[in-house]
C-alpha positions as protocol buffer text, in pm:
chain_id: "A"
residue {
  index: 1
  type: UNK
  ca { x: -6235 y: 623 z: 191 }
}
residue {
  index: 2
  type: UNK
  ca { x: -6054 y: 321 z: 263 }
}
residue {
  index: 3
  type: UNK
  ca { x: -5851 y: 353 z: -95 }
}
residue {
  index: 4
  type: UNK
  ca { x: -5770 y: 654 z: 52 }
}
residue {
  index: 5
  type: UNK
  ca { x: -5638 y: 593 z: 330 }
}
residue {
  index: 6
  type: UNK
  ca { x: -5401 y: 331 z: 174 }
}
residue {
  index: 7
  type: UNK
  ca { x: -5263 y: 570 z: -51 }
}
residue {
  index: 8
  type: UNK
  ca { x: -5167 y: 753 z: 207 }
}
residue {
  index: 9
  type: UNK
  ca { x: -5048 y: 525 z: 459 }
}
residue {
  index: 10
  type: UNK
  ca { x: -4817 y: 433 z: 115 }
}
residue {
  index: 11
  type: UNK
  ca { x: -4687 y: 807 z: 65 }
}
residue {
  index: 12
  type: UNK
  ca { x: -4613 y: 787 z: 428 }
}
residue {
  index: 13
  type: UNK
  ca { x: -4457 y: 494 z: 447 }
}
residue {
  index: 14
  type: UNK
  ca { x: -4206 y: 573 z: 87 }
}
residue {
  index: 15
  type: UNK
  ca { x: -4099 y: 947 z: 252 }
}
residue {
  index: 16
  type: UNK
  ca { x: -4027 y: 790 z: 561 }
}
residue {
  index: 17
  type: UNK
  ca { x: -3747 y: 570 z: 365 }
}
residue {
  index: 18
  type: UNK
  ca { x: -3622 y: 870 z: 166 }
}
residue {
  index: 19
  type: UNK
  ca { x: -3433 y: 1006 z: 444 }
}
residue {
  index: 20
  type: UNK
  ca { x: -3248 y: 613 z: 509 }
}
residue {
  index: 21
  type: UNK
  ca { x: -3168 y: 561 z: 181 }
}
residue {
  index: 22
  type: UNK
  ca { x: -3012 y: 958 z: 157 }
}
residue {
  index: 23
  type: UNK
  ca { x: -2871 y: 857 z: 435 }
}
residue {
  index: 24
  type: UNK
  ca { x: -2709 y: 527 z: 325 }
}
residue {
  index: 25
  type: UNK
  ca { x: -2645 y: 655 z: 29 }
}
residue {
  index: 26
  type: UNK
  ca { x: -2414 y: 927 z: 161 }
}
residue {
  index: 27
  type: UNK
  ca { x: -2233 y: 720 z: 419 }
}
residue {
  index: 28
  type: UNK
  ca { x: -1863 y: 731 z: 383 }
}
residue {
  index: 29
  type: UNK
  ca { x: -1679 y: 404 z: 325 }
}
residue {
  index: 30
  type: UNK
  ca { x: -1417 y: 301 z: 562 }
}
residue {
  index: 31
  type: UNK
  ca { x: -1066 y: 339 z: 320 }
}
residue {
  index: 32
  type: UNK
  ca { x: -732 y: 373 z: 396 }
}
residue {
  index: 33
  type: UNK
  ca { x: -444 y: 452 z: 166 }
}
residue {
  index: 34
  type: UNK
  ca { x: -87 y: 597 z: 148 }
}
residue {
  index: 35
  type: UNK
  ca { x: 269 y: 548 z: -18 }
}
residue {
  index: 36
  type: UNK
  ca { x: 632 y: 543 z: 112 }
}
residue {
  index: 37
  type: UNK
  ca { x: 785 y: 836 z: -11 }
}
residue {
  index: 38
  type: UNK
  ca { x: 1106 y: 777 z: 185 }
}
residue {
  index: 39
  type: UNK
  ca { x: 1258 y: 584 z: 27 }
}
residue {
  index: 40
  type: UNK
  ca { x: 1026 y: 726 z: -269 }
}
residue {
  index: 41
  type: UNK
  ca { x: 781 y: 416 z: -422 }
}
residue {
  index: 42
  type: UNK
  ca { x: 796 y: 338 z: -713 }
}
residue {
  index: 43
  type: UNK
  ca { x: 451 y: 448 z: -708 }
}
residue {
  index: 44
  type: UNK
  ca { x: 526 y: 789 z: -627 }
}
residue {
  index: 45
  type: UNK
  ca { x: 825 y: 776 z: -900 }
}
residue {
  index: 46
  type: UNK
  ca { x: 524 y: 725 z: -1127 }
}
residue {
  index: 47
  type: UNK
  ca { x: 314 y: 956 z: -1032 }
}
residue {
  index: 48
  type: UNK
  ca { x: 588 y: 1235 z: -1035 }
}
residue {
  index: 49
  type: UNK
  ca { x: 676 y: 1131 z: -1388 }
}
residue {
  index: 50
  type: UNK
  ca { x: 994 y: 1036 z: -1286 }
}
residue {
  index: 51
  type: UNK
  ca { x: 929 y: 682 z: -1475 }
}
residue {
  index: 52
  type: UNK
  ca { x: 698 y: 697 z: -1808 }
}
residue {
  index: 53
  type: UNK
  ca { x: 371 y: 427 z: -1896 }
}
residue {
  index: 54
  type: UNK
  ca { x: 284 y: 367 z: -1577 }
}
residue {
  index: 55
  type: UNK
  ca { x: -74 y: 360 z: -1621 }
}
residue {
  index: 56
  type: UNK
  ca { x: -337 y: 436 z: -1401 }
}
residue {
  index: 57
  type: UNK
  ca { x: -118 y: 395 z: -1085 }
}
residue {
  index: 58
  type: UNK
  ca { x: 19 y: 758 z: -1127 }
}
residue {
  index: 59
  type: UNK
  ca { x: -291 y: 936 z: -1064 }
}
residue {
  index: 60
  type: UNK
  ca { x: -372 y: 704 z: -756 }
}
residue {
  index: 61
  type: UNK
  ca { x: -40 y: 585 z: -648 }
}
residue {
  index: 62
  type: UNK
  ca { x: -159 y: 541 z: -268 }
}
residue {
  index: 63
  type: UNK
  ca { x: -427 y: 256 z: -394 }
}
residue {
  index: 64
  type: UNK
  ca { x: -164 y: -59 z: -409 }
}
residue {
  index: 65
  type: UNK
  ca { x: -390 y: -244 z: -154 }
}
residue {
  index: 66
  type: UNK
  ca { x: -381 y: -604 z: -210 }
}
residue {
  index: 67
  type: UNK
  ca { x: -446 y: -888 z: 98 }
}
residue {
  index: 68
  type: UNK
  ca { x: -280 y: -890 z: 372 }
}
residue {
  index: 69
  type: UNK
  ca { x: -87 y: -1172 z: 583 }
}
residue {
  index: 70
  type: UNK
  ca { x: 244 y: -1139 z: 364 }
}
residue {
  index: 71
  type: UNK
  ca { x: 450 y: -1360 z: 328 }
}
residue {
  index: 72
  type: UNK
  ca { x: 280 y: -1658 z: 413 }
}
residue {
  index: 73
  type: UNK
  ca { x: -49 y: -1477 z: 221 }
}
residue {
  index: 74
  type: UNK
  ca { x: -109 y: -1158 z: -2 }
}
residue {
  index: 75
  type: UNK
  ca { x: -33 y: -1076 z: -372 }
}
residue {
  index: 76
  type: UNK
  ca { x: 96 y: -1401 z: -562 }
}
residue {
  index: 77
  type: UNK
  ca { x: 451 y: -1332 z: -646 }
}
residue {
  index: 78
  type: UNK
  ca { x: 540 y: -1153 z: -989 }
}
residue {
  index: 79
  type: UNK
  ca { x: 266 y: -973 z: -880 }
}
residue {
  index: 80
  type: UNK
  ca { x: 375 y: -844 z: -523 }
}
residue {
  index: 81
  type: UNK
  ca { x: 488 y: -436 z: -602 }
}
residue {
  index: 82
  type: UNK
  ca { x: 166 y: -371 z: -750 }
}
residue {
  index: 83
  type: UNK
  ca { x: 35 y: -560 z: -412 }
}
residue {
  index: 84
  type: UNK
  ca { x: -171 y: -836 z: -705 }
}
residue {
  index: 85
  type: UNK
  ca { x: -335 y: -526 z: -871 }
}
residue {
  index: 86
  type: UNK
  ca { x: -350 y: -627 z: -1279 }
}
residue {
  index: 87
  type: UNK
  ca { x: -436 y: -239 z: -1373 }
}
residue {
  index: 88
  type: UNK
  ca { x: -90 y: -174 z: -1140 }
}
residue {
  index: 89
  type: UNK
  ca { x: 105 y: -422 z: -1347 }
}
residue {
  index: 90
  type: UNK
  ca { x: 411 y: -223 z: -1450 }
}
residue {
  index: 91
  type: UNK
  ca { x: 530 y: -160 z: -1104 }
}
residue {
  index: 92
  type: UNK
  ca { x: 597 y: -532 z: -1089 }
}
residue {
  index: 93
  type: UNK
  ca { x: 795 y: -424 z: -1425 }
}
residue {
  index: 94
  type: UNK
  ca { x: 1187 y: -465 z: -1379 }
}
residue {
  index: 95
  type: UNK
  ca { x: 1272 y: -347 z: -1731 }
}
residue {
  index: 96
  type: UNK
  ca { x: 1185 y: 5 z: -1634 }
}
residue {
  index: 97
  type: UNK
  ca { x: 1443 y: 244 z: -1525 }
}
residue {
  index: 98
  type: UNK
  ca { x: 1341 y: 291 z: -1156 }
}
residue {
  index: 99
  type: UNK
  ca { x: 1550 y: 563 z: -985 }
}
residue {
  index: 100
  type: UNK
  ca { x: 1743 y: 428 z: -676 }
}
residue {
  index: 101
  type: UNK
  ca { x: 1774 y: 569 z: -391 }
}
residue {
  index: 102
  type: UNK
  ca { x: 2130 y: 604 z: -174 }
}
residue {
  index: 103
  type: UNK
  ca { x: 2126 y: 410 z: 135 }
}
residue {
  index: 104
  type: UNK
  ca { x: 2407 y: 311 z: 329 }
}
residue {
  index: 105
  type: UNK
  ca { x: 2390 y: -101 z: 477 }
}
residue {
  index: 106
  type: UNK
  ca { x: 2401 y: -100 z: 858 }
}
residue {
  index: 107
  type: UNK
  ca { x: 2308 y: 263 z: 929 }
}
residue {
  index: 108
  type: UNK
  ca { x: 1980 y: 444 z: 1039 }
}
residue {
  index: 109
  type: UNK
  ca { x: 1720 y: 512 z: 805 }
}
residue {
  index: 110
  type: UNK
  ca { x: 1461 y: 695 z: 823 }
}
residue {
  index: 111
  type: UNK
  ca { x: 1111 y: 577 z: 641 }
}
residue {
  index: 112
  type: UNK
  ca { x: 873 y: 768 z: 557 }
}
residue {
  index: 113
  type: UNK
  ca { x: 489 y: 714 z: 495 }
}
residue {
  index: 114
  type: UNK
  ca { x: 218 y: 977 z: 346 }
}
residue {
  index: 115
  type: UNK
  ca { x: -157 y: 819 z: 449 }
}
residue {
  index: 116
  type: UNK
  ca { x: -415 y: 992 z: 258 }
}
residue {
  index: 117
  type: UNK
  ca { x: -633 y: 845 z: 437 }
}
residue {
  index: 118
  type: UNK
  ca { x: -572 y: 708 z: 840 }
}
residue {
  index: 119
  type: UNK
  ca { x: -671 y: 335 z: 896 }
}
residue {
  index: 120
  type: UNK
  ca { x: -663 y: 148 z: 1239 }
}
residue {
  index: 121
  type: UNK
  ca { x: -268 y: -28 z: 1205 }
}
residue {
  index: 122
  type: UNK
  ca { x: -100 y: -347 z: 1294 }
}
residue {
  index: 123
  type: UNK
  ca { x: 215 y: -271 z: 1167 }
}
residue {
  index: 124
  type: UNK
  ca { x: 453 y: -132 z: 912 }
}
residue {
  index: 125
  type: UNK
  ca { x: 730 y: -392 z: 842 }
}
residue {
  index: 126
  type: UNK
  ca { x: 1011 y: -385 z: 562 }
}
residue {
  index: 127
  type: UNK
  ca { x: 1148 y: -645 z: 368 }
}
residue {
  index: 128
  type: UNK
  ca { x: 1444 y: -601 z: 137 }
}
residue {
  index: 129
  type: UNK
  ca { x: 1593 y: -837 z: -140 }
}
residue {
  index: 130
  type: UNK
  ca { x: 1839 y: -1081 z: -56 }
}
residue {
  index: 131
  type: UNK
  ca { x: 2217 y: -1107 z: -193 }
}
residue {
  index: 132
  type: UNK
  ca { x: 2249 y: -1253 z: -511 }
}
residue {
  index: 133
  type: UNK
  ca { x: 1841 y: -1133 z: -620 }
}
residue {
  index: 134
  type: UNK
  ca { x: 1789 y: -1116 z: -978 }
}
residue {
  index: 135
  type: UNK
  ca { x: 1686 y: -747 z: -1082 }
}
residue {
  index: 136
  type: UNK
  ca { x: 1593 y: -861 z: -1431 }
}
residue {
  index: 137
  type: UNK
  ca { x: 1292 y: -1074 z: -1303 }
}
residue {
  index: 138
  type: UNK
  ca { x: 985 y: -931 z: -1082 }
}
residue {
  index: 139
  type: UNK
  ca { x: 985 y: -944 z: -714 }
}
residue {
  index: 140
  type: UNK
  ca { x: 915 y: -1313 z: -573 }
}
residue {
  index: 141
  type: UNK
  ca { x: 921 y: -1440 z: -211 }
}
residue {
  index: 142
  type: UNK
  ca { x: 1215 y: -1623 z: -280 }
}
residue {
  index: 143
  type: UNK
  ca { x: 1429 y: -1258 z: -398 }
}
residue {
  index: 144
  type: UNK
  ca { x: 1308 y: -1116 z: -43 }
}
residue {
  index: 145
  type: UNK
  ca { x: 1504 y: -1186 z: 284 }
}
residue {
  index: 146
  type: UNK
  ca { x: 1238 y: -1423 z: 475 }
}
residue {
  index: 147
  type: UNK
  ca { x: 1194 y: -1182 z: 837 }
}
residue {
  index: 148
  type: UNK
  ca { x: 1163 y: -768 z: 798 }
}
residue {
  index: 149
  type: UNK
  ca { x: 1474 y: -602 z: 920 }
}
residue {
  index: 150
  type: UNK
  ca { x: 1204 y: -330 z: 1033 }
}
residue {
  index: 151
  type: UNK
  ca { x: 846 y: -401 z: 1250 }
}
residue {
  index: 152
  type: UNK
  ca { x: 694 y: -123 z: 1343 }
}
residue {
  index: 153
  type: UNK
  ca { x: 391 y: -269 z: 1545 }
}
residue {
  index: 154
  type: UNK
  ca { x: 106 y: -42 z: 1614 }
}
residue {
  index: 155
  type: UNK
  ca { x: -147 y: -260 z: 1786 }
}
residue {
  index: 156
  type: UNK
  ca { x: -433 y: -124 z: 1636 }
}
residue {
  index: 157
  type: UNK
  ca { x: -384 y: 292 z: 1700 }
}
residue {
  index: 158
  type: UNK
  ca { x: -468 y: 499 z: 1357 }
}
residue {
  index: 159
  type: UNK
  ca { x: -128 y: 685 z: 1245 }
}
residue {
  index: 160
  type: UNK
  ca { x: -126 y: 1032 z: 1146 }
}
residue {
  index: 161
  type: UNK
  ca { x: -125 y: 1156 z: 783 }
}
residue {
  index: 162
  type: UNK
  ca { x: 247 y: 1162 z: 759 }
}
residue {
  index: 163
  type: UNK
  ca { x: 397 y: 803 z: 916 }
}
residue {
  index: 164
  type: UNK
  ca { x: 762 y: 837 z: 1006 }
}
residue {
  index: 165
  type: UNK
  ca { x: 968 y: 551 z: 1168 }
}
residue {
  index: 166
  type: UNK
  ca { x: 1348 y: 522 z: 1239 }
}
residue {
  index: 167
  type: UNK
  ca { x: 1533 y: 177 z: 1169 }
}
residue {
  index: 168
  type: UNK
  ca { x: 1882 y: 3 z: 1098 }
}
residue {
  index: 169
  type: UNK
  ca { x: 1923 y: -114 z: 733 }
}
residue {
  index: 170
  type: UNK
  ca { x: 2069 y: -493 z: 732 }
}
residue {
  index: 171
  type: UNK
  ca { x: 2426 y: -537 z: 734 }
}
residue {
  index: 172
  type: UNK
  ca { x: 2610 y: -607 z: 437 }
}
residue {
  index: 173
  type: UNK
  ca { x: 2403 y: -521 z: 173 }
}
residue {
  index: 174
  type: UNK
  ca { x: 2576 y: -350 z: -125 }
}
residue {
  index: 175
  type: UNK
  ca { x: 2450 y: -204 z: -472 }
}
residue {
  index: 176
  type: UNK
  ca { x: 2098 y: -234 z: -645 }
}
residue {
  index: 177
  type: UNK
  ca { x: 1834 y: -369 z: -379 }
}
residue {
  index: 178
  type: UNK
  ca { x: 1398 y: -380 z: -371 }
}
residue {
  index: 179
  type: UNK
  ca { x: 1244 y: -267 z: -5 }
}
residue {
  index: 180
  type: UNK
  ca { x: 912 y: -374 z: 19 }
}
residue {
  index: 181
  type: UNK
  ca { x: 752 y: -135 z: 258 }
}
residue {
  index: 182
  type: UNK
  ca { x: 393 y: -316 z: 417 }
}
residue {
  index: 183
  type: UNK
  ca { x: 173 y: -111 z: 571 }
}
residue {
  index: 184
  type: UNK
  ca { x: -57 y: -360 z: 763 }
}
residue {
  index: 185
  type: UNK
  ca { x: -425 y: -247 z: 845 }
}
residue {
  index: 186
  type: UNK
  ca { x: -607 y: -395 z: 1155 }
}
residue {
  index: 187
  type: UNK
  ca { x: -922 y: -357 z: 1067 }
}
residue {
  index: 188
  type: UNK
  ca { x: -945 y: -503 z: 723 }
}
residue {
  index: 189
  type: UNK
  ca { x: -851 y: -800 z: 514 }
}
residue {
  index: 190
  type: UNK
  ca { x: -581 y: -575 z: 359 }
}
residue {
  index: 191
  type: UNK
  ca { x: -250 y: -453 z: 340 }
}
residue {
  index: 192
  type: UNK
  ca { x: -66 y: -207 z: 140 }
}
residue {
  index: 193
  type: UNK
  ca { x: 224 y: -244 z: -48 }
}
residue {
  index: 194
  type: UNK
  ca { x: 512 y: -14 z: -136 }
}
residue {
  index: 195
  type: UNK
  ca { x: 805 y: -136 z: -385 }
}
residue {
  index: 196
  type: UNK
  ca { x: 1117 y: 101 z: -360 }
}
residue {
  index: 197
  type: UNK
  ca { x: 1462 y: 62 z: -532 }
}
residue {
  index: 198
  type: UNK
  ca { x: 1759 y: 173 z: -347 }
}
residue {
  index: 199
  type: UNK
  ca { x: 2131 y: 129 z: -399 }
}
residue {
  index: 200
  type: UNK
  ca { x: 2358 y: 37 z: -89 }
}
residue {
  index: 201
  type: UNK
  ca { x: 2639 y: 148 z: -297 }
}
C-alpha cells in the first residue's frame, strides 16, 4: 500500500511540472531588432543583393546587435558596422562596392528605421565620418566625428515598427561619407548598429 501510494504521489508530482516546463518552454524571449533603410544599411544593401558575399547578414540583416554605450563602449573598432559580430564581418569590409546614397551637407534629412521587432528605447543617435576619413580602412572611432549630429532620445517608450526621425546633416561635409545609425535599447545591455554610405556630393 504504502509503495503505492508513493508511486503515485510521484506521477502526481511529475504532471504537475509538465504544464511549467510547457510553459517555460514556450515563453517568448524579449528581442528587439531593425535596420536603417533610409539612408539604406549596408545591411539592407546586402540583403537586397545590391552588394554580393555578404554572408549570413543578408538573410538577418536587422540582427547587428552588439553592446551598447558607444563610443566610450560597444563593438571594438574595425569591428563597429557589423556592431563586433565575427559572422557579420564583411560589413566592416571597405573593399566592397557599397552603393551611396545622395545627401546634401546642411539640409534636412529624413532617417528612417524598420524594427522587426519593438524594444523599450533610449535613443537613436547618428554619427558620421569626419573630413579627411580614410574609406580604404574599416570604420574606427577615430574616422567618426566624436558627438552625433542627430539624438533622438526616447526615454524609455517602445517605437513603432517603422521609426522615422527628421534631422540637419552637419555642415560642410562633401563626397563619400559612413553614418553610423545607433539604435539604443533601454532595457538591455545592447545596442544596434547600422553602417550606411552616403555621398554629400
Amino acid at each position: 500500500m504504502f509503495g503505492t501510494r508513493t508511486r503515485r504521489a510521484a506521477g502526481i508530482a511529475t504532471l504537475s511540472l509538465i504544464p511549467l516546463g510547457a510553459a517555460v518552454a514556450l515563453a517568448p524571449t524579449a528581442s528587439g531588432h531593425g535596420y536603417t533603410q533610409n539612408p539604406p544599411s549596408r545591411q539592407l544593401e546586402c540583403q537586397q543583393g545590391s552588394v554580393g558575399d555578404c554572408g549570413p547578414i543578408q538573410w538577418e540583416p536587422q540582427s547587428v546587435e552588439g553592446p551598447k554605450g558607444f563610443p566610450a563602449e560597444g563593438p571594438a573598432d574595425g569591428q563597429i558596422c557589423a556592431g563586433g559580430n565575427e559572422p557579420y564581418a564583411p560589413l566592416d569590409d571597405p573593399s566592397k562596392s557599397w552603393p551611396k546614397t545622395p545627401m546634401s551637407s546642411g539640409q534636412d534629412f529624413e532617417f528612417k528605421w524598420t524594427l522587426t521587432a519593438a524594444h523599450s528605447t533610449s535613443s537613436f543617435r547618428y554619427f558620421v565620418t569626419k573630413d579627411g576619413w580614410n574609406p580604404s580602412e574599416p570604420i574606427t572611432r577615430d574616422q567618426l566625428e566624436p558627438a552625433p549630429f542627430l539624438n533622438v532620445d526616447l526615454g524609455g517608450e517602445q517605437p513603432p515598427f517603422e521609426v522615422s526621425h527628421t534631422g540637419t546633416l552637419p555642415e560642410g561635409k562633401s563626397g563619400h561619407h559612413v553614418v553610423l545609425s545607433v539604435w539604443d535599447v533601454a532595457d538591455t545591455a545592447n545596442a544596434f548598429y547600422a553602417c550606411s554610405d552616403v555621398d554629400f556630393g
